[in-house]
C-alpha positions in Angstrom: -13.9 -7.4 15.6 -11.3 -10.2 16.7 -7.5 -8.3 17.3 -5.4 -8.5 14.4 -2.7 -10.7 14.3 0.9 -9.8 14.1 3.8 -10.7 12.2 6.2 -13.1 14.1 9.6 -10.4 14.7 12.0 -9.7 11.6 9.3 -10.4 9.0 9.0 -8.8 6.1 5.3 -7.1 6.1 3.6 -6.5 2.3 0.7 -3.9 3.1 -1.6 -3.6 0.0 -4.5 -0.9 -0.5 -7.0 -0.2 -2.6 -9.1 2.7 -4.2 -12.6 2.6 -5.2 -13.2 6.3 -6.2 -17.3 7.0 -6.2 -16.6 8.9 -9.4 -14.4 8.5 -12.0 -10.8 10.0 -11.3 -9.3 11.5 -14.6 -5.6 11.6 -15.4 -4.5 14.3 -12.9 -6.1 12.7 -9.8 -4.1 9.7 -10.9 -0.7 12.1 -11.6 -1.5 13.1 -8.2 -1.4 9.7 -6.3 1.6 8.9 -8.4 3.7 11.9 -7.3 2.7 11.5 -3.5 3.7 7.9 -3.8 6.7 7.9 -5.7 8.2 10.3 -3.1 8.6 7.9 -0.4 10.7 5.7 -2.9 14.5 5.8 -1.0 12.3 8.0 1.9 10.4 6.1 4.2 12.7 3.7 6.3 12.3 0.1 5.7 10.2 0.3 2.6 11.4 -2.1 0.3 9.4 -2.3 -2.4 6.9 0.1 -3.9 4.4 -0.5 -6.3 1.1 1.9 -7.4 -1.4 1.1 -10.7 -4.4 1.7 -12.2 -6.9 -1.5 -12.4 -6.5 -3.1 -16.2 -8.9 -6.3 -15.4 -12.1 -4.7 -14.9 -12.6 -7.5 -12.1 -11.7 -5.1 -8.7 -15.2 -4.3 -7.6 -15.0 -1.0 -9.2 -11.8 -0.2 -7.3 -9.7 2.2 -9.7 -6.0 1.6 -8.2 -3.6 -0.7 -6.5 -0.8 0.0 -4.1 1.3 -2.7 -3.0 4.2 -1.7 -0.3 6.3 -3.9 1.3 8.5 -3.4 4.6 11.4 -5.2 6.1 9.2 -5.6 9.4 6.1 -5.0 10.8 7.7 -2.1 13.1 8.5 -0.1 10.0 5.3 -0.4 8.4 3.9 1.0 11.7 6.6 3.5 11.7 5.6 4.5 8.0 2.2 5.1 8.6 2.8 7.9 11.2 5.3 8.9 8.3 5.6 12.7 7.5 5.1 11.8 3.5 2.7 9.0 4.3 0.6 11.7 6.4 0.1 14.1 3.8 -1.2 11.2 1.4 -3.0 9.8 4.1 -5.3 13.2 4.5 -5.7 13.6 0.4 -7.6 10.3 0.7 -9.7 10.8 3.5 -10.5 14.4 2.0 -12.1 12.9 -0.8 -15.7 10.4 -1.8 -12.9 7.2 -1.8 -13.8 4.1 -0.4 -9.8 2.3 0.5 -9.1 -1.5 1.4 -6.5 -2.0 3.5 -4.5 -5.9 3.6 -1.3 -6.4 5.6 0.1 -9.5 5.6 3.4 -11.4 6.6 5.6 -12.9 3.9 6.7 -16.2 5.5 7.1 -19.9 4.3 3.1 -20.2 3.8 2.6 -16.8 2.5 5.2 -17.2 -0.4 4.2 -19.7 -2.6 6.1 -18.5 -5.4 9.0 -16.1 -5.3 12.0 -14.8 -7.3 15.4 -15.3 -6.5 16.4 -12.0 -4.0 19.0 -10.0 -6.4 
């Protein structure tokens, strides 16, 4: 597998997953996800923006839910995966039949083709 490349220093870093449970999750696995993730809202250093929904296209692949996280650099989404609220999340997933896709990318001139005005 060819090293991964890295973001070039001070860019912001969107890190998206996916979730493909291998049986349907009901409401309360999804309440669960939600409350896990909205805790590192204003918690995890250089998260900037935190998203987290259920699939409404029917086009993913079978892959139930969305999170889209974006950090100020590359060195806080590293810091945030060894996070002590990512951690806990982190081992829920692992302890369950989920199969998770995992897409970082830098958000540079190339990568944003169309963005809003920063508030």
């Amino acid at each position: 597998m060819p090293e991964a490349a890295s973001a070039p220093a001070g860019t912001r870093v969107q890190h998206l997953v996916l979730f493909r449970f291998r049986e349907e999750p009901g409401p309360d696995v999804e309440e669960e996800m939600r409350r896990q993730i909205a805790a590192w809202a204003g918690a995890v250093p250089g998260l900037r923006r935190l998203r987290f929904g259920r699939d409404v296209g029917g086009r993913a692949d079978g892959y139930q839910f969305g999170l889209l996280t974006e950090f100020v650099d590359q060195a806080a989404l590293q810091a945030y995966l060894g996070h002590p609220l990512h951690l806990p999340f982190l081992a829920w997933v692992t302890a369950r039949p989920i199969d998770v896709l995992r897409f970082d990318y830098a958000l540079t001139a190339e990568t944003g083709l169309l963005e809003p005005p920063e508030a």
